[in-house]
C-alpha positions as CSV (number, residue, x, y, z in Angstrom):
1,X,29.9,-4.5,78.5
2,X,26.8,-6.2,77.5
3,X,24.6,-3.1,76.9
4,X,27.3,-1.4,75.2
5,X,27.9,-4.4,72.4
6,X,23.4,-4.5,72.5
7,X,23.9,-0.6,72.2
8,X,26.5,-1.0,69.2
9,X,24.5,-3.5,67.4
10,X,21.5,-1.5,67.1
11,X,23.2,1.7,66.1
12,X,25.0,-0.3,63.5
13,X,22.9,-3.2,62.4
14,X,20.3,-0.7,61.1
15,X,23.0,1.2,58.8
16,X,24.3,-2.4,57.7
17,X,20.9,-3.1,56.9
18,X,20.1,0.1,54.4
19,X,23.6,-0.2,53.1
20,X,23.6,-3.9,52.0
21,X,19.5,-2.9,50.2
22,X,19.7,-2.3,46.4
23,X,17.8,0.0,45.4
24,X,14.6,-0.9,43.4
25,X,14.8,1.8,41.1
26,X,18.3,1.1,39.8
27,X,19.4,3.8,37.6
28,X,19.0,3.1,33.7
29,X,21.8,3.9,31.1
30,X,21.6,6.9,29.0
31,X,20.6,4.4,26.0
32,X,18.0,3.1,28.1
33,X,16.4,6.5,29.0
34,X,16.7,7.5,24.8
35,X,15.2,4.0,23.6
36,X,12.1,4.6,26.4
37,X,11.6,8.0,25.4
38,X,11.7,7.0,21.7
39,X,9.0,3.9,22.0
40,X,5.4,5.1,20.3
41,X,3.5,7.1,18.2
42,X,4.4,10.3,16.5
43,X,2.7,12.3,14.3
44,X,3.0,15.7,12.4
45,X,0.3,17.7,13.9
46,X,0.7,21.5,12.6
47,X,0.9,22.8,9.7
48,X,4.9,23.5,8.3
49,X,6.2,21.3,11.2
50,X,8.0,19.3,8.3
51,X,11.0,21.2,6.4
52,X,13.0,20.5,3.5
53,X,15.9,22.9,2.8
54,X,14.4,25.5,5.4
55,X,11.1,25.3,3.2
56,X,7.7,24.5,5.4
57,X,6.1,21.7,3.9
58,X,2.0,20.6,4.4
59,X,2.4,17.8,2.6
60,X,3.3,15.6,5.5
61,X,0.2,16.9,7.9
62,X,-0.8,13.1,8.9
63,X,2.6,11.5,8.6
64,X,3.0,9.2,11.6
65,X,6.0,6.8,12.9
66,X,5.4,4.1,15.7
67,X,8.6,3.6,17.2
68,X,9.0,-0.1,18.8
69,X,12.3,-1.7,19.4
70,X,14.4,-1.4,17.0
71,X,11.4,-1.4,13.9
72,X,9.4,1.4,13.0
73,X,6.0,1.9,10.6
74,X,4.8,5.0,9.5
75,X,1.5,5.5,7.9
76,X,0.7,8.7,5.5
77,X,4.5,8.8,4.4
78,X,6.3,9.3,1.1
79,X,8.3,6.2,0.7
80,X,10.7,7.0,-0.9
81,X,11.8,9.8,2.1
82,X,10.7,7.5,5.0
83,X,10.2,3.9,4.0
84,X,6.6,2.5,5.3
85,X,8.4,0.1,7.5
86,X,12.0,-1.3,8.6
87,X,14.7,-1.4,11.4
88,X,16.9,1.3,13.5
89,X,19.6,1.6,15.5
90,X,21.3,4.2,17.7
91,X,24.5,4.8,16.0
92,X,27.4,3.7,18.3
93,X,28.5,5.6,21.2
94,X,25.6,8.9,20.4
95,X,22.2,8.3,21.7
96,X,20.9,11.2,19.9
97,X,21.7,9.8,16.4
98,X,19.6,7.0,14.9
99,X,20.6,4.9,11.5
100,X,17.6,3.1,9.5
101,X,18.9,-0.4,7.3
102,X,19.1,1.9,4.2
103,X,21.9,4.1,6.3
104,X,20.1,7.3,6.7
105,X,21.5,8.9,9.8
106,X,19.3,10.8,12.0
107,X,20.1,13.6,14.7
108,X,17.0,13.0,16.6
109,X,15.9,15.6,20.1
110,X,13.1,14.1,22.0
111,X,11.6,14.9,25.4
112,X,7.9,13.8,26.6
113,X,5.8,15.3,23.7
114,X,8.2,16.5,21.4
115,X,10.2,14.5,18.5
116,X,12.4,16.4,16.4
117,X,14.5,14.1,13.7
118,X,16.8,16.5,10.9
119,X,18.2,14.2,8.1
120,X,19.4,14.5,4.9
121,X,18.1,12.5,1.8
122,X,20.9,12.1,-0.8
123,X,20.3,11.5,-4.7
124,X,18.8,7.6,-5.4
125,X,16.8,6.3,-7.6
126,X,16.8,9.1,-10.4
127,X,12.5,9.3,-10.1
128,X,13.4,10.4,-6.5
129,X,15.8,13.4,-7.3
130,X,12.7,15.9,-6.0
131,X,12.9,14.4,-2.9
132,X,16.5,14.9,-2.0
133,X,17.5,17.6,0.6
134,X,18.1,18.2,4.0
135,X,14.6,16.9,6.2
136,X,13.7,18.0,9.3
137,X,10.3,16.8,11.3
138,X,8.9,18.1,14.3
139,X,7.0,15.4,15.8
140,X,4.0,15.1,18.6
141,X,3.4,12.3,20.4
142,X,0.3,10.6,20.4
């Protein structure tokens, strides 16, 4: 009777074992995996990687964003399209939509090296009509 209790034990005390072990890697939330792909530099690396209205644009060749959490900067940029600096969100419940504090929403598709963001810049301040249109950057990261 004795062996067969020793012989129970140490078939099953190894399985309790691994059972009651959380694993190190715990899975992270599809927010989590978005925000950690999102974190660093981008920059516009080729030329016509920037659209507006389906039009290739050079003029953003340089353009960068630094993505950190919840602020980004950009360096190169035309303000008055992508603000030198400020805060972002996801917008609730879609990890592949960002909002910055002046409520531009962003459909944003990122993977390792690729950042693609497609917005659209309404009508503001009436010295910024040129600018309005429907934005899309393809991004590198750095």
């Amino acid at each position: 009777m004795k062996k067969r209790i020793t012989r129970f034990l140490m078939i099953l005390l190894p399985i309790i074992i691994c059972a009651s072990c959380k694993d190190d890697d715990e899975s992270l939330s599809n927010e989590e995996v978005q925000f950690q792909a999102l974190l660093g530099t981008w920059e516009v690396v080729e030329e016509g990687a920037v659209t507006r209205d389906n039009i290739k644009s050079n003029q953003w060749l340089g353009f960068s964003i630094t993505i950190g959490e919840n602020r980004y900067t950009t360096t190169n940029t035309y303000p008055e399209v992508w603000p030198t600096e400020g805060v972002w969100s996801f917008v609730e419940g879609n990890f592949n939509k960002i909002q910055r504090a002046d409520g531009t929403i962003i459909d944003i598709e990122v993977n390792v090296t690729t950042l693609i963001m497609s917005f659209v810049k309404k009508e503001g301040n009436p010295q910024n009509r040129g600018e309005t249109g429907n934005y899309m950057f393809k991004l590198t990261k750095q």
